[in-house]
C-alpha positions as CSV (number, residue, x, y, z in Angstrom):
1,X,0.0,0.0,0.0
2,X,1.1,3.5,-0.8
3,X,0.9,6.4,1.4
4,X,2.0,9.8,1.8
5,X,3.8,11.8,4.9
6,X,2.0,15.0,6.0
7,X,2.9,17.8,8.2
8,X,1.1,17.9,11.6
9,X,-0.3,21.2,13.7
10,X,2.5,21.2,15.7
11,X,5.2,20.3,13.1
12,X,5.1,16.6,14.0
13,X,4.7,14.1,10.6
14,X,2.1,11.6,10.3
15,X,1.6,8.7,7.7
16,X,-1.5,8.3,5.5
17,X,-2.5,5.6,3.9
18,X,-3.4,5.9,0.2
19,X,-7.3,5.2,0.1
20,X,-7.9,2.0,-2.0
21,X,-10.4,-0.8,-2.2
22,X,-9.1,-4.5,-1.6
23,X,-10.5,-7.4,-2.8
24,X,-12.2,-10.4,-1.3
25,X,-10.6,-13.5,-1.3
26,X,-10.7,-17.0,-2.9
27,X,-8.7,-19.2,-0.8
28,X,-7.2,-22.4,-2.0
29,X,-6.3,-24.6,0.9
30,X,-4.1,-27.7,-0.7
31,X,-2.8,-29.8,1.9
32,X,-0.4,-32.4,2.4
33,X,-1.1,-36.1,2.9
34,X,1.9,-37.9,2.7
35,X,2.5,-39.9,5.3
36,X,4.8,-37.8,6.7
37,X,1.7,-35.8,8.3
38,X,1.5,-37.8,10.8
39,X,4.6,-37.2,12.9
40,X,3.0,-36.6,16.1
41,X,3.8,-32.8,17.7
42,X,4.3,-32.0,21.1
43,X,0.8,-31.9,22.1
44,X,-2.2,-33.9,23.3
45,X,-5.9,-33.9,22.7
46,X,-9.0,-33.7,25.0
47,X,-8.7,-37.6,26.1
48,X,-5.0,-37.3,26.3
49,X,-4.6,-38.6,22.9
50,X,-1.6,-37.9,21.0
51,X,-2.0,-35.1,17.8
52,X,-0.6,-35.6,14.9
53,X,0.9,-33.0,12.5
54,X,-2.6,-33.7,10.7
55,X,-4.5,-33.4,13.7
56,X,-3.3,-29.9,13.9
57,X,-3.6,-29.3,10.3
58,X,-6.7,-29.5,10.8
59,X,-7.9,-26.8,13.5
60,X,-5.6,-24.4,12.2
61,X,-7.7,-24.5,9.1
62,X,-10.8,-24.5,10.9
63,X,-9.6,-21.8,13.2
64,X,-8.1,-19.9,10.2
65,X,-11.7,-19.8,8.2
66,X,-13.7,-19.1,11.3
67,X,-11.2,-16.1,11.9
68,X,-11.0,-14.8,8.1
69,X,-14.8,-14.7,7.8
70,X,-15.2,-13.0,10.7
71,X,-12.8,-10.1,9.5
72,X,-15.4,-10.5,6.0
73,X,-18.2,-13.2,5.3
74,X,-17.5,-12.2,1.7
75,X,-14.0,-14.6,1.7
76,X,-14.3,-17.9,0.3
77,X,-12.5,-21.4,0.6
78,X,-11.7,-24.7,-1.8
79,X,-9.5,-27.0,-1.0
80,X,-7.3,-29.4,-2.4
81,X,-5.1,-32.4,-1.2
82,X,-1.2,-33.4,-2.6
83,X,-0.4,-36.8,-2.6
84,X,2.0,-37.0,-6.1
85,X,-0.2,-34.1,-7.5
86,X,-2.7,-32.0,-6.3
87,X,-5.6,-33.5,-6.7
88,X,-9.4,-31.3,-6.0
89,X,-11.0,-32.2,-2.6
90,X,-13.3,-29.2,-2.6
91,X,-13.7,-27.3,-5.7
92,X,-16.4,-25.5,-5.5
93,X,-15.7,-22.1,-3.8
94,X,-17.7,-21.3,-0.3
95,X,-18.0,-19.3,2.4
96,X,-20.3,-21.9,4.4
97,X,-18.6,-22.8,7.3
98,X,-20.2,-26.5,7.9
99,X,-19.1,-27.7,4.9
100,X,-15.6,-26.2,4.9
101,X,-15.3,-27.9,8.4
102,X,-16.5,-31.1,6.2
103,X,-13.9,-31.3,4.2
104,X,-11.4,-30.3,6.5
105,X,-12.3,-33.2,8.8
106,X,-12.5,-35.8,5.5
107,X,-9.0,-35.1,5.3
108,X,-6.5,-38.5,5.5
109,X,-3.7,-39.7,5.1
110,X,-2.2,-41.4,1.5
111,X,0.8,-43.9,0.6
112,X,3.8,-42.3,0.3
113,X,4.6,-40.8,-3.5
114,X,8.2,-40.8,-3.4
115,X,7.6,-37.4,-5.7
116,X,5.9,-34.2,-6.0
117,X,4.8,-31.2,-8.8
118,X,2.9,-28.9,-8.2
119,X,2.1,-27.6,-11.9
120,X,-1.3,-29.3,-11.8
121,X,-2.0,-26.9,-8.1
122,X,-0.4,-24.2,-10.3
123,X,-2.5,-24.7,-13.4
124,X,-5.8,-25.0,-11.5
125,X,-4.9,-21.4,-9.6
126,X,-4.4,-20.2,-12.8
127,X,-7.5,-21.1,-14.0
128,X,-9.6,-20.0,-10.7
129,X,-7.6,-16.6,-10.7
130,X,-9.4,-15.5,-14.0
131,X,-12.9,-16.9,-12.7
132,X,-11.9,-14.9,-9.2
133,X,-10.9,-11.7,-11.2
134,X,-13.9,-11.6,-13.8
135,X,-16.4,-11.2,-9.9
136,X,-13.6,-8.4,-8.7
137,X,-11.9,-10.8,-6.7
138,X,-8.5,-12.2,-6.3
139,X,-6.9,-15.9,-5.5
140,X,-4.7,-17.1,-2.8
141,X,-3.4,-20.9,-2.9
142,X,-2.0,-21.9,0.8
143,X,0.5,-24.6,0.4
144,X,0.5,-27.0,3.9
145,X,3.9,-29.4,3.0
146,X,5.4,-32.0,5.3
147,X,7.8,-34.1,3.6
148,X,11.5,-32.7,4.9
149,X,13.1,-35.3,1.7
150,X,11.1,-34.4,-1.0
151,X,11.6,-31.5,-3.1
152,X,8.7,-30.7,-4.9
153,X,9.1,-29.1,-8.5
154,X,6.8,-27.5,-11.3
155,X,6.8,-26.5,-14.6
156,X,5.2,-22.9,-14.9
157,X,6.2,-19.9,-17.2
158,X,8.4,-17.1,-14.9
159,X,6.0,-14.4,-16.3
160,X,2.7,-15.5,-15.2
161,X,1.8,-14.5,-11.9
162,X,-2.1,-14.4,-11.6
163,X,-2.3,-15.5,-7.8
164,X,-1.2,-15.7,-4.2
165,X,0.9,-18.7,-2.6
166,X,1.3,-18.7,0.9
167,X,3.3,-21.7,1.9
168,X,3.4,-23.7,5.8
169,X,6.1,-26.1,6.2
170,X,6.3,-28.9,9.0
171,X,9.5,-30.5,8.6
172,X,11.5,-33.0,10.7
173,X,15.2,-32.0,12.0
174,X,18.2,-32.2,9.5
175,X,19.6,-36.0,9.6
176,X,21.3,-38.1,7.0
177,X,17.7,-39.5,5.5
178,X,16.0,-35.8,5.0
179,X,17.3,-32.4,3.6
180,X,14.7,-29.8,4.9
181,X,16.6,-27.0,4.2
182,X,17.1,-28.1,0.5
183,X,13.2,-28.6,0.8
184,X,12.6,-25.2,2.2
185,X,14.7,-23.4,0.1
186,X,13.0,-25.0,-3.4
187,X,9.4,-24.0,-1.8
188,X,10.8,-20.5,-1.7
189,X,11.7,-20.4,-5.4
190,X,8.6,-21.6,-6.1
191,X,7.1,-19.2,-4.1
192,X,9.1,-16.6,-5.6
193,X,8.2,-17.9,-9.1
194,X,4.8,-17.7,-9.0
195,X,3.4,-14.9,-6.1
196,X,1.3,-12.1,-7.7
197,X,1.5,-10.3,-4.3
198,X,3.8,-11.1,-1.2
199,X,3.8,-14.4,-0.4
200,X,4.7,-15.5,2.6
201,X,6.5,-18.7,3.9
202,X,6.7,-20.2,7.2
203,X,8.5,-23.0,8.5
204,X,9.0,-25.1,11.8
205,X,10.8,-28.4,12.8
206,X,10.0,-27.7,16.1
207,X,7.0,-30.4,16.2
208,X,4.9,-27.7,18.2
209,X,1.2,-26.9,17.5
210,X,1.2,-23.0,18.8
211,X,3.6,-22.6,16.0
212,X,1.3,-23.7,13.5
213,X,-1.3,-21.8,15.1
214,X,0.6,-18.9,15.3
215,X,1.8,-18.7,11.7
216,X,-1.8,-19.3,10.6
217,X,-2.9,-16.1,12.4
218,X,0.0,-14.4,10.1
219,X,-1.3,-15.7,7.5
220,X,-5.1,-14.2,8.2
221,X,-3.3,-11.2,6.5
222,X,-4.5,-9.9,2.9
223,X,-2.4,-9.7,0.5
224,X,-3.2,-6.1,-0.9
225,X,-2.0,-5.0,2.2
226,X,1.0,-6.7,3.4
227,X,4.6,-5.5,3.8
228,X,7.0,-7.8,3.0
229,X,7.8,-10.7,5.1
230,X,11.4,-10.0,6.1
231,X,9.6,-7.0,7.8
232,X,6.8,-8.9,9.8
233,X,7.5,-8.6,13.7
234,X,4.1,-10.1,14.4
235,X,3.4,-11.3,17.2
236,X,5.9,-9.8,19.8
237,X,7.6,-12.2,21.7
238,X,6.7,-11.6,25.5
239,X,10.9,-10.0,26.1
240,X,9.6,-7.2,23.2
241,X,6.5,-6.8,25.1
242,X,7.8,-6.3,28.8
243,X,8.1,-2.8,29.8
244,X,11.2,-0.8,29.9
245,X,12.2,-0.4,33.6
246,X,12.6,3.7,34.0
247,X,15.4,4.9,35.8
248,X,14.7,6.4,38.9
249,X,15.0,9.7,39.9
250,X,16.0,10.7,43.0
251,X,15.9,13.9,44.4
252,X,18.9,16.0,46.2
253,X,17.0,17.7,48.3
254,X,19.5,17.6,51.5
255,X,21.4,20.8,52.1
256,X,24.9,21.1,51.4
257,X,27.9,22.1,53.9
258,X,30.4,24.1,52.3
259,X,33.5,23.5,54.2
């Protein structure tokens, strides 16, 4: 977003923001179901049950579409699973919560596939970005990946950028059978590839459910009105948020003895 810096009363500048109309959103969940989703995280459920990353997957989601249509009941959601391909599980765009929750909760797990493109998720943003622009709209695809030994690739032109990827990655630790960082690293080129606005990507290997949760709330961001990641400080960690101890001021008040 653009803005301008004016002059205040008193001399003092303030920042406006340039007045502009954002679009609602299409929002392309396309989640992971190798088997790799379900590495348990450090968490447990009502009965004491372990989670899986799955598990997890899961609420976010659910929490994620609650939240965005609360900020506008305008937003819609499909998703989409990724075994070797993407494949539709939800194509039809919506903004019903029941059956979003529906489909989030059909999710499960699929043999492994050893490999992965994602020019099929690509091609069918594509095609849902024009269908998404033609009702003065635009398309976001958010990419859930767990395999941390699997690079995924594509084949898509450099110059056409029509949506939004947003990518989450749950990834084991580095050890001699995976290469996350080699993983990472290739979602971010795709990323980079593809983004019409600023994408973002998040990772963590920590195996921790808040994390998820907390990148998800990130992600509740629109795109027309993001800065760009490296400049996200959100949220504060509880040591930015404590309070600056003042120094205290102590007051000579006792007379003094010239000798």
């Amino acid at each position: 977003m653009e803005g301008t810096k004016r002059e205040g009363s008193v001399g003092a500048s303030r920042y406006e923001l340039k007045a502009e109309r954002k679009c609602n959103e299409d929002i392309l969940f396309c989640i992971d179901v190798d088997p790799e989703s379900l590495v348990e995280v450090k968490a447990t459920g009502h009965n004491g049950q372990p989670i899986t990353r799955l598990d997890a997957i899961k609420q976010a989601i659910i929490l994620f579409v609650n939240a965005k249509l609360t900020i506008s009941p305008e937003h819609r959601f499909a998703f989409a699973i990724l075994h070797k391909s993407a494949v539709w599980l939800r194509k039809e765009f919506s903004n019903d919560v029941e059956s979003a929750i529906a489909a989030v909760q059909g999710l499960s797990v699929t043999p492994s596939s050893g490999q992965v493109d994602l020019t099929a998720l690509f091609r069918a943003a594509a095609h849902e970005a024009k269908r998404s622009r033609m009702q003065n709209r635009i398309l976001r695809v958010i990419l859930i990946y767990c395999r941390s030994s699997v690079r995924p690739q594509h084949q898509w032109p450099v110059n056409q950028k029509s949506f939004t990827l947003d990518v989450m990655y749950l990834h084991d630790k580095p050890g001699p059978d995976n290469c996350p960082q080699e993983v990472y690293d290739t979602l971010v080129d795709a990323l980079e590839h593809v983004s019409e606005y600023e994408g973002y990507i998040f990772e963590s290997g920590q195996g921790l459910a808040r994390v998820l949760f907390r990148y998800m709330c990130v992600l509740l961001s629109h795109p027309q009105q993001r800065c760009l990641q490296e400049h996200v400080d959100i949220p504060k960690s509880l040591t930015k948020k404590s309070p600056q101890a003042e120094p205290m001021v102590i007051e000579d008040t006792a007379p003094v003895t010239i000798q």
